[in-house]
C-alpha positions in Angstrom: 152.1 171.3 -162.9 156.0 170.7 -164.1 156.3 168.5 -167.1 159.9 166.8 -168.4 160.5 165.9 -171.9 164.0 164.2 -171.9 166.0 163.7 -175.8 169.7 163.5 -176.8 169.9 160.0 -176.1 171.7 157.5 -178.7 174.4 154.8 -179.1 178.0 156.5 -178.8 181.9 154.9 -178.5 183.5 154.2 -175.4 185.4 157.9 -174.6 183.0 159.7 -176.9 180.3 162.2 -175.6 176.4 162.6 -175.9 174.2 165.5 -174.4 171.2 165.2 -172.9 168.8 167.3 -172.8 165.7 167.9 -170.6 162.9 170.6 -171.4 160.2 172.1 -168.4 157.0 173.1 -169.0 154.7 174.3 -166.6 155.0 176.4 -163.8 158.4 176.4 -163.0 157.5 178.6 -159.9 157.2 175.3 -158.2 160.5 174.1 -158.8 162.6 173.2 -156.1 165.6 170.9 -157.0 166.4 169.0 -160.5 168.7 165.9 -160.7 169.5 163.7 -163.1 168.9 160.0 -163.1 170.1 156.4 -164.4 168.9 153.2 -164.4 171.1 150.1 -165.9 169.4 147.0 -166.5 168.7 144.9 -164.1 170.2 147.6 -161.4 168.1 150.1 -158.8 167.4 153.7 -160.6 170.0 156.0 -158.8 171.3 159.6 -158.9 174.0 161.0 -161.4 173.8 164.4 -160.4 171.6 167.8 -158.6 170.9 171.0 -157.8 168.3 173.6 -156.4 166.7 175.4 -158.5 167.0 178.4 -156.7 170.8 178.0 -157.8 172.9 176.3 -155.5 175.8 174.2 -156.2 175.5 171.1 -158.3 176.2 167.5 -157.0 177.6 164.6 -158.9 177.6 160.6 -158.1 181.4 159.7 -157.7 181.5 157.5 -160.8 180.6 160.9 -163.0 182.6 163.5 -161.6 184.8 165.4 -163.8 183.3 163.2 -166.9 179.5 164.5 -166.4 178.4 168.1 -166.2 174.9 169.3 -165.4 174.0 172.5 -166.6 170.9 174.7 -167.4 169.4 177.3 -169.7 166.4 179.3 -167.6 165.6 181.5 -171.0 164.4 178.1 -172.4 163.7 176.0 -169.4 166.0 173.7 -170.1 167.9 171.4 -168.2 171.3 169.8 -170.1 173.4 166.7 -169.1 177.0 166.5 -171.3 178.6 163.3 -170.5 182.3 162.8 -171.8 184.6 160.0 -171.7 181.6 158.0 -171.8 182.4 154.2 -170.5 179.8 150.9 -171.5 179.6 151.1 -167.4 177.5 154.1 -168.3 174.9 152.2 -170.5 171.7 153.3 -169.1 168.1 154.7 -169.4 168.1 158.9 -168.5 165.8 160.2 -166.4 165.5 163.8 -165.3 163.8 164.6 -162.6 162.1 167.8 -160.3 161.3 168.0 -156.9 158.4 170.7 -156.3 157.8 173.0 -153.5 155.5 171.4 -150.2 156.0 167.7 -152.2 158.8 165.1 -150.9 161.5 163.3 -152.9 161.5 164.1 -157.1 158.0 163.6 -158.4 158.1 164.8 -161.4 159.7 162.5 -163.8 160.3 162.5 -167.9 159.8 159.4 -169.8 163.6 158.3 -170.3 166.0 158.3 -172.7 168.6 155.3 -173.7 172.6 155.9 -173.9 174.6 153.1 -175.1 177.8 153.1 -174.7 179.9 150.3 -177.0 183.3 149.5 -175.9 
């Protein structure tokens, strides 16, 4: 079984940066896909950003592309998220996420972390 531990959150600037970071444990024979996750408050969790684990390209939401890159480290099971030019519209909770082989949809999920952005 996959376990995600997600840190790097904080409170940043408008236009400054934060990286996230998400560590795997487990067997990460099962992985299938990662993504990356936000939820604002008061709004539906959606997507930010995926990618197989097997190493295909890497998606991103509209609102994040060419500010947000998702990137990982397999040495150290690790999964990264480096947002720039952050904006307050990116004020959220973090989630990563992992979709395992023979299960549908991400069902594995780390426990959050907060980014505030102050404008």
């Amino acid at each position: 079984q996959v376990r995600l531990v997600e840190s790097g959150g904080g409170s940043v600037q408008a236009g400054g940066s934060l990286r996230l970071s998400c560590a795997i444990s487990g067997d990460t024979s099962t992985l299938y896909a990662m993504a990356w996750f936000r939820q604002a408050p008061g709004k539906d969790r959606d997507s930010v950003g995926a990618f197989t684990w097997s190493g295909g390209s890497i998606s991103y939401v509209d609102s994040v592309k060419g500010r947000f890159t998702i990137s990982r480290d397999k040495a150290v099971n690790t999964v990264y998220l480096q947002m720039n030019s952050l904006k307050p519209e990116d004020t959220a909770v973090y989630y990563c996420a992992a979709a395992t082989i023979g299960v549908h949809g991400y069902s594995v999920w780390g426990q959050g972390t907060q980014v505030t952005v102050s404008s």
